[in-house]
C-alpha positions in Angstrom: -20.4 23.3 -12.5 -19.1 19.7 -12.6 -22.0 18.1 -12.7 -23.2 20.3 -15.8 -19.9 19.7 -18.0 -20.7 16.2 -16.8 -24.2 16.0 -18.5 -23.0 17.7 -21.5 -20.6 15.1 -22.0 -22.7 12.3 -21.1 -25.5 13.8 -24.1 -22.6 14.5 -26.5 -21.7 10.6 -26.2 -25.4 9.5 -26.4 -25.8 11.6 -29.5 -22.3 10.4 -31.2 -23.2 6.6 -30.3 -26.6 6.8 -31.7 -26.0 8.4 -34.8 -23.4 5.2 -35.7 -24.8 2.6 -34.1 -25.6 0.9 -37.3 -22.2 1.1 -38.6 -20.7 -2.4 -37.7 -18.8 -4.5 -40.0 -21.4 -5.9 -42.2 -22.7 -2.4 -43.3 -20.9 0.4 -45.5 -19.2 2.7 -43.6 -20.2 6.8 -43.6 -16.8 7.7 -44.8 -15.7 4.2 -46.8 -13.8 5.5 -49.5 -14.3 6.5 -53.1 -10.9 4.6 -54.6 -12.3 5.6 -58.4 -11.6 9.6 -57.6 -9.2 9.3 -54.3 -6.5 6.1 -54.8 -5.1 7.4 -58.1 -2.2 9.3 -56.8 0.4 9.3 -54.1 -1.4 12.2 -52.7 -4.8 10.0 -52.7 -3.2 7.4 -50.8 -1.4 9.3 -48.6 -5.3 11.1 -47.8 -6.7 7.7 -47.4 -4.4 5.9 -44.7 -4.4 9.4 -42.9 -8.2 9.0 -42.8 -7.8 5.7 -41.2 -5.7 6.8 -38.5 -8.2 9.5 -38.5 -10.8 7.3 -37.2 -8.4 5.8 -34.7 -9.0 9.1 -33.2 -12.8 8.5 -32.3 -13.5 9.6 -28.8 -15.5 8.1 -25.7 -16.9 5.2 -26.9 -14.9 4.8 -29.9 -11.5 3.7 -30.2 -9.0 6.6 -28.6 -10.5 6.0 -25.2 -10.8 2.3 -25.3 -7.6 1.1 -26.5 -6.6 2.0 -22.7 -9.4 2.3 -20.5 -11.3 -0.8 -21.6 -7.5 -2.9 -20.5 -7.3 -0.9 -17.5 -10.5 -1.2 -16.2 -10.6 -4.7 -16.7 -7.5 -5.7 -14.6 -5.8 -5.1 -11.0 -3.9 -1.6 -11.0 -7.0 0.9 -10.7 -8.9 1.2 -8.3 -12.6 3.0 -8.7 -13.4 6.1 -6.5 -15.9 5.8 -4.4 -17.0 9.7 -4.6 -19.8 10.9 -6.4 -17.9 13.5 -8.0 -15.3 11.4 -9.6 -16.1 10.5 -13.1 -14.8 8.9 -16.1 -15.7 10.9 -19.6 -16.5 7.3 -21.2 -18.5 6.0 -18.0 -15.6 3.2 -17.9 -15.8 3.5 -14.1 -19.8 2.7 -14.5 -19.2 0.2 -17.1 -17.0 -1.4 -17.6 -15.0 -1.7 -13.4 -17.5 -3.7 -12.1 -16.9 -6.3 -14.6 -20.4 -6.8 -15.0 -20.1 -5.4 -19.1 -22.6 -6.9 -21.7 -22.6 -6.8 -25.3 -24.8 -3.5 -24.8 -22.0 -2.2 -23.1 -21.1 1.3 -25.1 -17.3 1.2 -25.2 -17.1 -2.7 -25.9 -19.6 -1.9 -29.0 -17.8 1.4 -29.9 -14.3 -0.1 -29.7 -15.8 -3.3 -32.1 -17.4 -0.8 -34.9 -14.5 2.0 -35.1 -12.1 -1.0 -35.3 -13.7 -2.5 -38.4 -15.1 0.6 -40.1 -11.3 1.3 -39.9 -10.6 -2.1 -41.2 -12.7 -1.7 -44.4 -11.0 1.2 -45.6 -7.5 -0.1 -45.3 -8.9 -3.1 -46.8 -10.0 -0.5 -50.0 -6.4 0.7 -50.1 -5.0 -2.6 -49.9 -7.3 -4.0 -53.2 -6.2 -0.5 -55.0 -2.4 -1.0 -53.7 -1.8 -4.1 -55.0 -3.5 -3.5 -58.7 -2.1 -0.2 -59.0 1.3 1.2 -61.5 2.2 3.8 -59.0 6.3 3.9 -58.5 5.9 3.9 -54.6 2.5 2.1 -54.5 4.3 -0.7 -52.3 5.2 1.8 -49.3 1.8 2.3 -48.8 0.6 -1.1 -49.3 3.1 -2.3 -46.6 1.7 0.7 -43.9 -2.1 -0.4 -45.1 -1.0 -4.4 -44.6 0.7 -3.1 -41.1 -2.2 -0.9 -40.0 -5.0 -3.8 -40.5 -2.4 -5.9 -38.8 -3.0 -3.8 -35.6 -6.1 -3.4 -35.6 -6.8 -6.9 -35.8 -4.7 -7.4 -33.2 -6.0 -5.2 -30.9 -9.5 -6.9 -31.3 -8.6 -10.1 -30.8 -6.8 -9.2 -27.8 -9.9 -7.8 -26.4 -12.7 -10.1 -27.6 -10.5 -13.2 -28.0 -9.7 -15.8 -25.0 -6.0 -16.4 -24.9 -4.4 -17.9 -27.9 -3.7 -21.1 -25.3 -7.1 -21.7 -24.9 -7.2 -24.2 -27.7 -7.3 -24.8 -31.8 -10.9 -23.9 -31.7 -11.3 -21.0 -29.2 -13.1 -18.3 -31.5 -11.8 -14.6 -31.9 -12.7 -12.1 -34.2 -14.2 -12.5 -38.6 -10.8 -11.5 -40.2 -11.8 -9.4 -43.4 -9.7 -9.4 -46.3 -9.3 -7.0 -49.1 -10.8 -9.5 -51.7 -13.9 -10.2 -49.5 -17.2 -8.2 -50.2 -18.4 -5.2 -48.1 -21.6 -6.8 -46.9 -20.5 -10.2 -46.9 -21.1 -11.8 -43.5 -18.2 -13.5 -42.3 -18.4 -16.3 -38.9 -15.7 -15.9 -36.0 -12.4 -17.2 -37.0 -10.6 -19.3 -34.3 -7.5 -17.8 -32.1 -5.4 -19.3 -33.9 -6.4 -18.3 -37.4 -6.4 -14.7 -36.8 -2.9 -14.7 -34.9 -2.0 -16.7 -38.2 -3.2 -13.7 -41.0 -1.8 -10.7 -38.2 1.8 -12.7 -38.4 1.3 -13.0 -42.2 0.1 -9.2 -42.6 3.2 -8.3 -40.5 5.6 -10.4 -42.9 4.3 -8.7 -46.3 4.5 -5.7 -44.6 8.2 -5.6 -43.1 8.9 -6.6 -46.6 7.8 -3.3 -48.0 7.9 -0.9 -45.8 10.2 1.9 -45.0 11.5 4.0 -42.5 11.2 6.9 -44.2 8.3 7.9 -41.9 7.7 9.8 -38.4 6.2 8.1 -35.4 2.8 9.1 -36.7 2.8 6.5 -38.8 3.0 2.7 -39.5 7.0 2.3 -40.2 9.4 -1.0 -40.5 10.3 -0.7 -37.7 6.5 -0.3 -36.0 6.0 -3.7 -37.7 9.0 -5.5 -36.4 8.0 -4.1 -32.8 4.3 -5.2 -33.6 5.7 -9.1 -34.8 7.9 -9.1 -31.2 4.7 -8.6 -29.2 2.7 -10.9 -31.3 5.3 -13.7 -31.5 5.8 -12.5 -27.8 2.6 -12.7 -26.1 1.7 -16.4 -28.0 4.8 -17.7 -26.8 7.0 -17.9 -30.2 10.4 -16.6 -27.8 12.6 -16.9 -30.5 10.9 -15.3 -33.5 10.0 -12.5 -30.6 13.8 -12.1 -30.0 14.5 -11.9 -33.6 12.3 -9.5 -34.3 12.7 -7.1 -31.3 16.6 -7.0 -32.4 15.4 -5.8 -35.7 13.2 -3.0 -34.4 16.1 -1.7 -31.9 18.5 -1.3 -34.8 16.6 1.9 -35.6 18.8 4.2 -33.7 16.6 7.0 -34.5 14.4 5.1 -31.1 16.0 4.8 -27.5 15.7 4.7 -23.8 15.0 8.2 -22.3 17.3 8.2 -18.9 16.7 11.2 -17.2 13.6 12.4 -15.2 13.5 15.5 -17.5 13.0 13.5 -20.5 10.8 11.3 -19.1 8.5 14.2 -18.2 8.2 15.6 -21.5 7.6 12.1 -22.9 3.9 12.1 -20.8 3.5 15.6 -20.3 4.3 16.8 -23.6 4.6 13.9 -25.6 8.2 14.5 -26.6 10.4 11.4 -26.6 13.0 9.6 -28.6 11.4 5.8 -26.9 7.6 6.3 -29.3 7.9 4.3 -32.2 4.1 4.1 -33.1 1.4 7.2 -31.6 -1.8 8.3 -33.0 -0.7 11.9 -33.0 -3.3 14.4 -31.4 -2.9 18.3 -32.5 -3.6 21.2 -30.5 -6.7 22.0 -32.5 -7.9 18.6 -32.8 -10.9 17.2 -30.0 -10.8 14.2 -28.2 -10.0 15.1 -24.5 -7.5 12.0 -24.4 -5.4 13.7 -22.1 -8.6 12.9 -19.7 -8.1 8.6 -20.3 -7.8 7.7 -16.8 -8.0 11.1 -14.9 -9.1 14.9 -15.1 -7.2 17.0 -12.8 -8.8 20.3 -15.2 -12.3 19.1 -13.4 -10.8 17.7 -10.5 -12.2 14.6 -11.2 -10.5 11.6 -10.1 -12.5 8.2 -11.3 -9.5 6.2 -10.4 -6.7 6.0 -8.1 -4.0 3.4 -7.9 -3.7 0.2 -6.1 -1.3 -0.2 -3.5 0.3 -3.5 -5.0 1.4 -1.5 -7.9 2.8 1.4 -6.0 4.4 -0.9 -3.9 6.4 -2.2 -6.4 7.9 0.8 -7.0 11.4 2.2 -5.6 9.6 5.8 -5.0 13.1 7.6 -4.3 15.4 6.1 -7.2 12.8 5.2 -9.8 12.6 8.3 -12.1 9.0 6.8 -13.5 7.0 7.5 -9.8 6.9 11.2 -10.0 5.8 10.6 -13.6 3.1 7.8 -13.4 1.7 9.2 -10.5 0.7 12.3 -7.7 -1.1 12.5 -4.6 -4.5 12.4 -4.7 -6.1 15.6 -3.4 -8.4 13.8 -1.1 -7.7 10.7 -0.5 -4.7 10.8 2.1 -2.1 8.2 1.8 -3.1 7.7 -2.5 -2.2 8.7 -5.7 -3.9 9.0 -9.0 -2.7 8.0 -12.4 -0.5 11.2 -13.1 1.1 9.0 -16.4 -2.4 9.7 -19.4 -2.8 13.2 -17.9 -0.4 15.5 -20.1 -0.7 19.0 -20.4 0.3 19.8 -24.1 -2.6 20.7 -25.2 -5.0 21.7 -21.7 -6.8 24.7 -21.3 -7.7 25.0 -18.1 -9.8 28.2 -18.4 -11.7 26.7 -20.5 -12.2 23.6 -18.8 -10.8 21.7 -22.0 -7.9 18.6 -20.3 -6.9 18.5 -24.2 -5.5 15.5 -25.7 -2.4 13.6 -25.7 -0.8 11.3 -28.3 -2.0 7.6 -28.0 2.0 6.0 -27.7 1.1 2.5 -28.9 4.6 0.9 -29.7 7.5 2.2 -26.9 11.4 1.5 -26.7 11.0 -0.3 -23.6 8.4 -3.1 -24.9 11.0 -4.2 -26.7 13.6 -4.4 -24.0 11.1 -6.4 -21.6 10.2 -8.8 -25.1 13.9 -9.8 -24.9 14.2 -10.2 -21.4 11.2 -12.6 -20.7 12.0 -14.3 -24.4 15.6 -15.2 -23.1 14.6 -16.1 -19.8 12.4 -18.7 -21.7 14.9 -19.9 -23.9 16.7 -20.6 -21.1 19.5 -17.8 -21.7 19.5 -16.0 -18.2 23.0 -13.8 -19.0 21.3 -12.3 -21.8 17.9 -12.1 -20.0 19.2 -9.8 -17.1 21.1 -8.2 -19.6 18.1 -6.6 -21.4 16.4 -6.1 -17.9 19.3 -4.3 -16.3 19.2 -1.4 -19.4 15.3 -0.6 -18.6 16.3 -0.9 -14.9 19.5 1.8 -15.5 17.4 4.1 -17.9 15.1 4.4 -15.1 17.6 5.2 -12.1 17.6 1.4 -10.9 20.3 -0.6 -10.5 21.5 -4.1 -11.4 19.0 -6.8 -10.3 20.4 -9.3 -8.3 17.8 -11.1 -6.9 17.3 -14.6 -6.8 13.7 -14.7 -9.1 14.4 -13.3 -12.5 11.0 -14.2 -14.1 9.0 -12.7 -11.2 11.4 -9.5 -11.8 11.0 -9.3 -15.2 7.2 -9.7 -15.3 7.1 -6.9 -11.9 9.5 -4.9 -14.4 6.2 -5.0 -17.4 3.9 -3.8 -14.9 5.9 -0.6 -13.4 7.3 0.4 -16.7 4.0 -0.6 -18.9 1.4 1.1 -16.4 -2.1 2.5 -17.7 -0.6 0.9 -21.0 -3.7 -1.7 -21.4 -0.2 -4.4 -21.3 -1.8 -5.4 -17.4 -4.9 -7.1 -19.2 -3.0 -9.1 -21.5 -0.3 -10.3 -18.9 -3.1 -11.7 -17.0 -4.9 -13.1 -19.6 -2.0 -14.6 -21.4 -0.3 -16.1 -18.3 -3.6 -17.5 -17.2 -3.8 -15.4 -13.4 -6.6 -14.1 -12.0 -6.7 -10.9 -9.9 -8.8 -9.6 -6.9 -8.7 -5.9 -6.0 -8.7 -4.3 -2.9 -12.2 -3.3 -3.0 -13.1 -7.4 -3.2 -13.8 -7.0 -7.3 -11.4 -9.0 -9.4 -11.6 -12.1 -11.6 -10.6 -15.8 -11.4 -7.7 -17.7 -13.9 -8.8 -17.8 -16.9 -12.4 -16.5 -16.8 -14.7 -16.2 -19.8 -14.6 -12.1 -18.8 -10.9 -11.8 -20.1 -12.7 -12.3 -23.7 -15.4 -9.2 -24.0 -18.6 -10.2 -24.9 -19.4 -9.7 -28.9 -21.5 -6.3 -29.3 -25.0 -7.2 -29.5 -26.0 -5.3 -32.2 -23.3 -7.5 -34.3 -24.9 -10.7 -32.9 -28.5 -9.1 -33.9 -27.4 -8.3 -37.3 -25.1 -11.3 -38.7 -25.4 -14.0 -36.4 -21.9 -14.5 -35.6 -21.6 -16.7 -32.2 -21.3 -15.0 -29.0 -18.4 -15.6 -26.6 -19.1 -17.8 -23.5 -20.5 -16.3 -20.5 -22.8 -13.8 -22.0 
């Protein structure tokens, strides 16, 4: 029975991917937008940046898989099962764990397209925002600026090397609304495209609101997104600043009981999600089957024993929560944490969706703590550690190595996050797995190769090592 479901999925992917395969950023859309008929009225716009987190939503080799398992399978806290009958929906345990991905590689190429189809039609919005006499036009110019912000983000992370890697280290073609659909723009450099996310971020904290749910781009979203960008390229004090801002919304905070916790994964209910791609019950996408597929009993990954190990497993409220036994495997546990329940049907062998929680509460408490400690101010530092550490039935930390704490602290609260892949690559480590996979300091791999049909088609250079 497995192995049927299994093929069906495998054909439904091969059908979905072929039919857009063709859709990368130098060629119109299926769905770009009609801004004559649709960006006239509130209601238009409102349509149109729904649609774009609409296509945030893409399955397997599209952009609601990726955005974790392509991090996660790329980095040192999975582990791949060794049993034929353990398999991953978007092949990410074929694909992409072996670290031997290509630019033919279907998720890498899925995760490129989705991004900047996305990316053109908030680019449409933004050109109609900013010429149009609409009394709120600049609410939804600021969540258009915010949303291309993030997704620009998001692909430099993946297909850029570290923004330390030099002033000409290339990263991603950053596309703005004034630029021509099938204009073919080169690779701008790290730099360049950290430059126009920080300056998307600005404009947009300048007009958004928080008027908004979690469903959507908000202020406060933006001043958590500027935090991890001034974060992870070492701007500590604007990353301070701006994390501050963000936890002055008190409608956001810690969850502190195991209860909560639990409803935050299983049912996605939770006062910590600032930012989530919201999944409803009716709605496909089997996201709920990201890293594991207990409705199958399918298990592609279980998880290493130096992240478990990090764990206090009888006062941490997170354990029972990121993770269970495995079945099988004696002595392991799966990745309990992507695998919620909201929406499963088991009788129909549907593991449902959850929401994709892309900004969290407790980011923003492990941005300050690692920003202090770098600014030298270790009182405040420990402070901002020690309220993640009590939310989650810890105590005080009083060790004697507060940066190795604080960076141990990312990985147990940030787990199956995709937040691994960027430590490493931003912090210059390498890993090696149990299994003897792994990847030196620093290695070409931490940048994912460009998709080849984008070389093919415009030109554009492709990263080192491919």
């Amino acid at each position: 029975m497995k192995t049927n479901i299994k093929l069906l999925f495998t054909a439904a992917v091969f059908i979905f991917f072929s039919s857009c395969s063709d859709d990368i950023i130098n060629k119109q859309p299926l769905d770009e937008l009609a801004p004559g008929t649709l960006l006239q009225t509130e209601g238009g716009f409102r349509s149109a940046l729904d649609g774009v987190y609409g296509l945030m939503k893409q399955d397997f080799n599209g952009y609601s898989f990726g955005i974790y398992t392509i991090p996660e399978a790329i980095s040192d806290d999975l582990l791949a099962s060794s049993s034929p009958n353990d398999y991953s929906f978007d092949n990410s345990v074929e694909t992409l764990y072996p670290l031997a991905y290509n630019g033919s590689t279907g998720g890498i190429e899925g995760f490129w397209r989705i991004s900047y189809q996305a990316i053109n039609n908030v680019n449409t919005i933004i050109r109609q925002a900013r010429s149009s006499s609409l009394k709120n036009k600049d609410v939804f110019l600021g969540e258009a600026l915010g949303l291309r912000a993030l997704l620009y983000y998001n692909l430099y992370r993946f297909y850029a090397p570290a923004y330390n890697s030099g002033t000409t280290a290339l990263a991603v073609p950053y596309r703005f609304e004034t630029d021509a659909l099938l204009t073919i723009k080169p690779r701008n450099t790290t730099q360049e495209v950290i430059g126009y996310v920080l300056a998307d971020l600005k404009e947009a904290a300048a007009l958004a609101n928080n008027t908004a749910n979690s469903y959507r781009i908000s202020k406060t979203a933006i001043y958590a997104l500027l935090a991890r960008v001034y974060h992870e390229t070492a701007d500590y004090k604007n990353a301070i600043v701006n994390a501050s801002l963000a936890l002055t919304d008190n409608r956001y905070k810690l969850e502190n009981t195991l209860t909560a916790l639990e409803k935050e994964w299983d049912k996605d209910e939770s006062n910590e999600i600032i930012f989530r791609i919201r999944f409803e019950k009716t709605e496909t996408g089997q996201t709920a089957a990201l890293l594991a597929i207990p409705v199958y009993s399918s298990y592609p990954y279980l998880v290493s024993t130096d992240l478990i190990n990090l764990y206090d497993k009888t006062k941490d409220i997170r354990f029972t929560v990121y993770f269970k036994n495995h079945p099988t495997v004696k002595g392991s546990y799966y990745p309990k944490k992507q695998a919620g329940t909201r929406t499963t049907n088991a009788a129909a062998f549907d593991p449902g969706n959850i929401d994709l929680k892309l900004i969290r509460v407790p980011e923003l408490y492990l941005i300050l703590a690692e920003s202090y400690l770098r600014e030298n101010n270790n009182t405040a530092a420990l402070t901002n550690l020690n309220k993640l550490r009590n939310a989650r039935g810890l105590g005080n930390y009083s060790g004697n190595d507060l940066s190795s704490e604080i960076l141990n602290e990312r990985r147990r609260e940030l787990a199956f996050e995709g937040f691994r892949f960027t430590d490493l690559k931003r912090l210059g480590l390498g890993f090696t797995r149990a299994d003897g996979t792994g990847l030196p300091a620093d290695a070409n791999r931490f940048a994912l190769p460009i998709p080849q049909t984008e070389i093919d088609r415009s030109g554009i250079k492709p990263n080192p090592g491919y």
